[in-house]
C-alpha positions as a printed Julia matrix, in Angstrom:
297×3 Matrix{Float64}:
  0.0     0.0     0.0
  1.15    3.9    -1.0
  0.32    6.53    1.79
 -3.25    6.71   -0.1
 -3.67    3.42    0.54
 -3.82    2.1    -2.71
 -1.74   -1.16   -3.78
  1.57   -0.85   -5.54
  2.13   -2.87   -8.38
  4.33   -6.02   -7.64
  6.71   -5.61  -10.65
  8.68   -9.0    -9.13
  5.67  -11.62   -8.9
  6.43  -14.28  -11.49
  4.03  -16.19  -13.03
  2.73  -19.09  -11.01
  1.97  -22.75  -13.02
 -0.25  -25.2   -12.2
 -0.51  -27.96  -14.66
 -2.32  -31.83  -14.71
 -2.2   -34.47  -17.51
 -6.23  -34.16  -18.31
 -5.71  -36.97  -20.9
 -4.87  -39.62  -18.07
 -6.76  -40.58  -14.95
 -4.67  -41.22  -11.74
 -7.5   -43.7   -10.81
 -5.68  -46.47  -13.18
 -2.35  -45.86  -11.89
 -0.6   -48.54   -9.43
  2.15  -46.21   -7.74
  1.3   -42.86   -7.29
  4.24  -40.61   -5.62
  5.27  -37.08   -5.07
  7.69  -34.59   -5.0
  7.54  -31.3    -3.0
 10.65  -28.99   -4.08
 10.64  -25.7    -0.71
 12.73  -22.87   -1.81
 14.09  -19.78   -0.41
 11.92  -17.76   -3.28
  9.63  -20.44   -4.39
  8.06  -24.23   -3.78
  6.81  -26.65   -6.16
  5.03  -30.1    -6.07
  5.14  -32.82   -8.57
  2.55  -35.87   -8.4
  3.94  -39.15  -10.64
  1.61  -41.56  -11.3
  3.83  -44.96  -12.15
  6.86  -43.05  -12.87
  5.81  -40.32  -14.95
  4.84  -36.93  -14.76
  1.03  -36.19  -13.74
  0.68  -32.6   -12.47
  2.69  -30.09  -11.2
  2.59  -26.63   -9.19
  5.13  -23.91   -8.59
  3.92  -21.34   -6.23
  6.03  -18.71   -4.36
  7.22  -19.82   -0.64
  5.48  -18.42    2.09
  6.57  -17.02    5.49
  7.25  -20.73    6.75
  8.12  -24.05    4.85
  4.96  -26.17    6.17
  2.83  -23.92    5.26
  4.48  -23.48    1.43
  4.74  -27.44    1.26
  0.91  -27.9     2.04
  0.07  -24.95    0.19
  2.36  -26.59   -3.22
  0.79  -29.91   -2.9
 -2.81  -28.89   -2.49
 -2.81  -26.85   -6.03
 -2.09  -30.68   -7.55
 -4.29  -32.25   -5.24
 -7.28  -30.12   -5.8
 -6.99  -29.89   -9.68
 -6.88  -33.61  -10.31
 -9.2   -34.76   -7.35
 -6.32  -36.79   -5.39
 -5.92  -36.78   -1.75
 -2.7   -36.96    0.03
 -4.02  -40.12    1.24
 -3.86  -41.61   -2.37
  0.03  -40.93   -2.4
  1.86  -43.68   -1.49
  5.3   -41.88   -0.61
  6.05  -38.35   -0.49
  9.91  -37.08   -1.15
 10.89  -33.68    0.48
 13.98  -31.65   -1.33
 15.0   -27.94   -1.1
 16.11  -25.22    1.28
 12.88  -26.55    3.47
 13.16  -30.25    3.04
 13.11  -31.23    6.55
 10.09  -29.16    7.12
  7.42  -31.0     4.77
  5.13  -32.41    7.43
  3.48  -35.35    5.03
  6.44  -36.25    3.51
  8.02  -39.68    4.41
 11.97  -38.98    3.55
 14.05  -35.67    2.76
 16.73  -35.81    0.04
 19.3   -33.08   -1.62
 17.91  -30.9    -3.86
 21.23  -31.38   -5.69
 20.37  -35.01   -6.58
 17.05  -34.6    -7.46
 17.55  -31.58   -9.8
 20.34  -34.11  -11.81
 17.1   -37.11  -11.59
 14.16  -34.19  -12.9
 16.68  -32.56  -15.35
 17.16  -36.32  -16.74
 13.42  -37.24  -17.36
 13.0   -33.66  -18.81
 15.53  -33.58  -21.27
 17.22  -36.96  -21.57
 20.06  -39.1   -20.96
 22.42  -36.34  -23.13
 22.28  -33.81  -20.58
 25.51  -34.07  -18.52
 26.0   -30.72  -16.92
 22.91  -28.52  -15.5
 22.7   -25.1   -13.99
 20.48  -24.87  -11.55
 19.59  -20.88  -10.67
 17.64  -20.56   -7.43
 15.85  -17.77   -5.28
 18.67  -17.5    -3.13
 21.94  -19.83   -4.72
 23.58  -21.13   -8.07
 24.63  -24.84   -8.25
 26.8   -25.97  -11.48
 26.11  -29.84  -11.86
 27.55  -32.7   -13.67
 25.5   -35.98  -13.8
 25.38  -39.46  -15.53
 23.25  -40.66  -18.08
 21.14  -41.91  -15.3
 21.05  -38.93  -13.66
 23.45  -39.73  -10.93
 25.64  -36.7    -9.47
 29.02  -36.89  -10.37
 30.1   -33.22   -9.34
 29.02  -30.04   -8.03
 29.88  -26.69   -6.96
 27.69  -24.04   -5.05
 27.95  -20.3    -5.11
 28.23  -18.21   -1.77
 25.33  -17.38    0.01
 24.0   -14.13   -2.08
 21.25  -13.0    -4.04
 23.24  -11.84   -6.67
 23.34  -13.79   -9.55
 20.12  -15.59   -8.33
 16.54  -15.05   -8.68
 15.91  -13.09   -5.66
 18.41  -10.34   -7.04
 15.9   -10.59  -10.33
 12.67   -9.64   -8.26
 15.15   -6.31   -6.72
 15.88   -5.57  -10.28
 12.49   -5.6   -11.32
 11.52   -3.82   -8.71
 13.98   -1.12   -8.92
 12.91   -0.65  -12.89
  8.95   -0.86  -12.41
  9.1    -3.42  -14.76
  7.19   -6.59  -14.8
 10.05   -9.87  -13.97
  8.84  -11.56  -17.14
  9.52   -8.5   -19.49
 13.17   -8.22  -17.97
 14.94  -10.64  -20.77
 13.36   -9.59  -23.28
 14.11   -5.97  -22.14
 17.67   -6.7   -21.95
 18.51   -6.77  -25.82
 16.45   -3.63  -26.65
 19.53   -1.48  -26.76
 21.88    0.47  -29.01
 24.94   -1.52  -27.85
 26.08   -3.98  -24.65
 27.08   -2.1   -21.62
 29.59   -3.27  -19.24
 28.1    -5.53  -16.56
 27.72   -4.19  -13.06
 31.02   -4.68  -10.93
 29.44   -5.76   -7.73
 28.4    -9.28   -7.17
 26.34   -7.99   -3.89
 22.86   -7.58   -4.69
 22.64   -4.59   -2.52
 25.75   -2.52   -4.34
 24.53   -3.98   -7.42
 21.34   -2.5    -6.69
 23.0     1.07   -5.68
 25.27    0.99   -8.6
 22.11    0.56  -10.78
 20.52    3.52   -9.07
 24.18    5.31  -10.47
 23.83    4.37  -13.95
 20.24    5.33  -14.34
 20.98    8.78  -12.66
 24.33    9.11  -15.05
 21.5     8.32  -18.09
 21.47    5.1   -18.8
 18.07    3.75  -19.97
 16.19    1.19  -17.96
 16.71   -1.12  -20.49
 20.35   -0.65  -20.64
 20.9    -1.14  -16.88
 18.42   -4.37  -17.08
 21.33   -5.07  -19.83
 24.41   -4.8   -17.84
 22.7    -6.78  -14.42
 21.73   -9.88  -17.15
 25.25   -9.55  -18.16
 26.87   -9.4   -14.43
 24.72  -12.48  -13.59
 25.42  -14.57  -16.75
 29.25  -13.93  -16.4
 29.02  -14.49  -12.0
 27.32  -18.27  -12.91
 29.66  -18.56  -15.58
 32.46  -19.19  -13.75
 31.14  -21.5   -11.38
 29.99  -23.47  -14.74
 33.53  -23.5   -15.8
 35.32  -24.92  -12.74
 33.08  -28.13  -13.67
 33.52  -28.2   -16.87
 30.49  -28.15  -19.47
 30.54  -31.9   -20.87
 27.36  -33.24  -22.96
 24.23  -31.28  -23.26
 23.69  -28.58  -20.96
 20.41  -27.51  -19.59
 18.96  -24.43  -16.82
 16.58  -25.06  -14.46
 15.31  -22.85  -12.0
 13.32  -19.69  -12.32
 16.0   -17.79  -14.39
 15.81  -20.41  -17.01
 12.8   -18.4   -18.46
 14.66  -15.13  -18.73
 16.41  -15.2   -22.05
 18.52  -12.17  -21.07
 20.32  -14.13  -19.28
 20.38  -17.47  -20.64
 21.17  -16.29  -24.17
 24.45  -14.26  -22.24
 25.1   -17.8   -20.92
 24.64  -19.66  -23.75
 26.79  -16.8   -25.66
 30.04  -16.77  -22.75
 30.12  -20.62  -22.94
 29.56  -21.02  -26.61
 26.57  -23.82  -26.27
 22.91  -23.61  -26.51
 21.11  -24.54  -23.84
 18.73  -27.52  -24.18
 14.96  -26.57  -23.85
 12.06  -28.55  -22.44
  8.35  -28.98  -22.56
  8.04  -28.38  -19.16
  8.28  -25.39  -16.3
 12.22  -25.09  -15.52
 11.1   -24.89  -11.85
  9.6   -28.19  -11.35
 13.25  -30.35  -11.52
 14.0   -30.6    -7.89
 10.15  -31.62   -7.36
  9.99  -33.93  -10.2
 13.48  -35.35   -8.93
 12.09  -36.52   -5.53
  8.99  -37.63   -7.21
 11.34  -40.27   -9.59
 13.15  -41.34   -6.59
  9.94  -41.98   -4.53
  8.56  -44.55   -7.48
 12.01  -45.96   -7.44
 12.09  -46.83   -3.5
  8.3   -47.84   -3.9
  9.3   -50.66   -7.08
 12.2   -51.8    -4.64
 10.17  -52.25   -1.65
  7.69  -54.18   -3.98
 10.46  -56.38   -5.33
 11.42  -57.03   -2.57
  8.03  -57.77   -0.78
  7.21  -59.94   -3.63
C-alpha cells in the first residue's frame, strides 16, 4: 500500500503454473508418488503416477516451509481430485526439506535436480545449472542422472533469482519482461562490478541517474549475472548437453548471455524449468516404492 492506501504494483511476482495431464486418470495408476521442491523464493510439487509426470505446481514460498509445502501440494491435489491419502510416498527436497510435514523422507535438492533434469531432457544432458531464489549450483551428472560433481555459489542473491525480483523492482518493470528488455539497446554495456545484490542494486541507481536507460541497466545486471554463474559453470567443466533449471531459465537475457560466454545452446524442455527438484524426488519416490515391492514380492 502507498500513503493513499492504494496497492503498488508487484513488478517482481512471477508467473505461477499449475498444470495436470487431463488426458490420463490417476485412478488407473498402481504407484502414485510425489515430489515437494521448498525454496528460499519459491516451492513446487510434482505428483507421478507410475513413474511419470502427472501434475505439477510452482507457487512462491510463504513465510514458513509447512505452510508453502501444504500450500504446493494442495494446487495438484485439488486440480486432479487426489488426496494426500492416495500418495503412497512423499519425497521432500530444497532449502525446506526437513520441514514437509506429510512427507516420508528428505533428500538433496542437488540429486534430485540431476534425476528431474534427466526425465525432462534426456540421458544427453551431462551438466545442468540450476539458478535458485537465493543460490547457483553448477552440476555434472550421468546418463542416469546420478551426481558426479558439483559446486555451489556463496550465500548471495546476486546472480540468483531473488536479485531478479530487486531488479524488477527497482525498474517498475514486470520480472517476465526483464529478458526480453535486456537486448532492446543500441549496444552492450559493461556488466555491473558488484556481485552484492545490494551494491549492485545502488550501482544501478548510479547508472540510471548518469542516463542510462532502464533497459540498458536491465542489460548490464543480465550480463553481471550470466558472467558471475559462468564461472562456477567453468570450474566443472560443461561436458554433454547442458540444460537451466530454476526460475531464471525463463529469462532469455540471461540465458542467451550464458549460452553466448560458454559457446553452447542450452537444451529446452516442454516443461516449467522450476519443477526439476520436485519432479526429482517424485522419480526417486517410485524408485524406492518398485524396490520395496520387489522385494516384498
Amino acid at each position: 500500500m502507498d500513503v493513499r492506501g492504494e496497492s503498488k504494483p508487484e513488478y517482481w511476482r512471477w508467473e505461477e503454473n499449475i498444470w495436470i495431464d487431463e488426458a490420463r486418470d490417476w485412478r488407473n495408476g498402481q504407484i502414485i508418488t510425489a515430489g515437494v521442491d521448498v525454496g528460499s523464493v519459491s516451492s513446487q510439487a510434482v505428483v507421478c503416477v507410475d513413474g511419470e509426470i502427472y501434475g505439477y505446481n510452482s507457487t512462491r514460498t510463504g513465510n514458513n516451509s509447512p505452510d508453502s509445502a501444504q500450500r504446493a501440494i494442495d494446487g495438484v491435489l485439488q486440480r486432479s481430485g487426489l488426496q494426500l491419502s492416495d500418495l503412497r510416498y512423499v519425497i521432500g527436497t530444497g532449502y525446506g526439506r526437513v520441514n514437509v510435514p506429510f512427507a516420508h523422507k528428505a533428500l538433496t535438492e542437488i540429486a534430485c535436480h540431476a534425476r528431474g533434469a534427466n526425465y525432462m531432457t534426456g540421458p544427453n544432458v551431462r551438466t545442468l545449472l540450476d539458478m535458485g531464489g537465493q543460490d547457483c549450483k553448477a552440476i555434472r551428472c550421468d546418463e542416469r542422472g546420478k551426481v558426479t560433481q558439483f559446486l555451489m555459489n556463496d550465500k548471495c542473491a546476486a546472480g540468483t533469482g531473488r536479485g531478479m525480483e530487486v531488479i524488477a523492482d527497482l525498474m517498475q518493470i514486470p520480472i517476465g519482461e526483464l529478458g526480453g528488455r535486456s537486448f532492446e539497446v543500441d549496444e552492450e554495456p559493461p556488466a555491473v562490478s558488484s556481485i552484492c545484490v545490494v551494491f549492485a542494486k545502488s550501482e544501478a541507481l548510479g547508472m540510471l541517474k548518469a542516463g542510462y536507460t532502464k533497459n540498458k541497466v536491465i542489460a548490464a545486471y543480465c550480463q553481471a549475472m550470466a558472467e558471475r554463474v559462468v564461472a562456477l559453470i567453468e570450474r566443472v567443466g560443461v561436458e554433454g548437453d547442458f540444460f537451466i533449471t530454476g526460475g531464471i531459465a525463463k529469462n532469455i537475457g540471461v540465458v542467451k548471455r550464458i549460452e553466448r560466454l560458454l559457446g553452447v545452446t542450452a537444451v529446452r524442455s516442454q516443461y516449467d524449468s522450476q519443477i526439476a527438484g520436485a519432479l526429482g524426488a517424485a522419480l526417486f519416490a517410485h524408485t524406492l516404492m518398485v524396490k520395496q515391492a520387489a522385494k516384498a514380492g
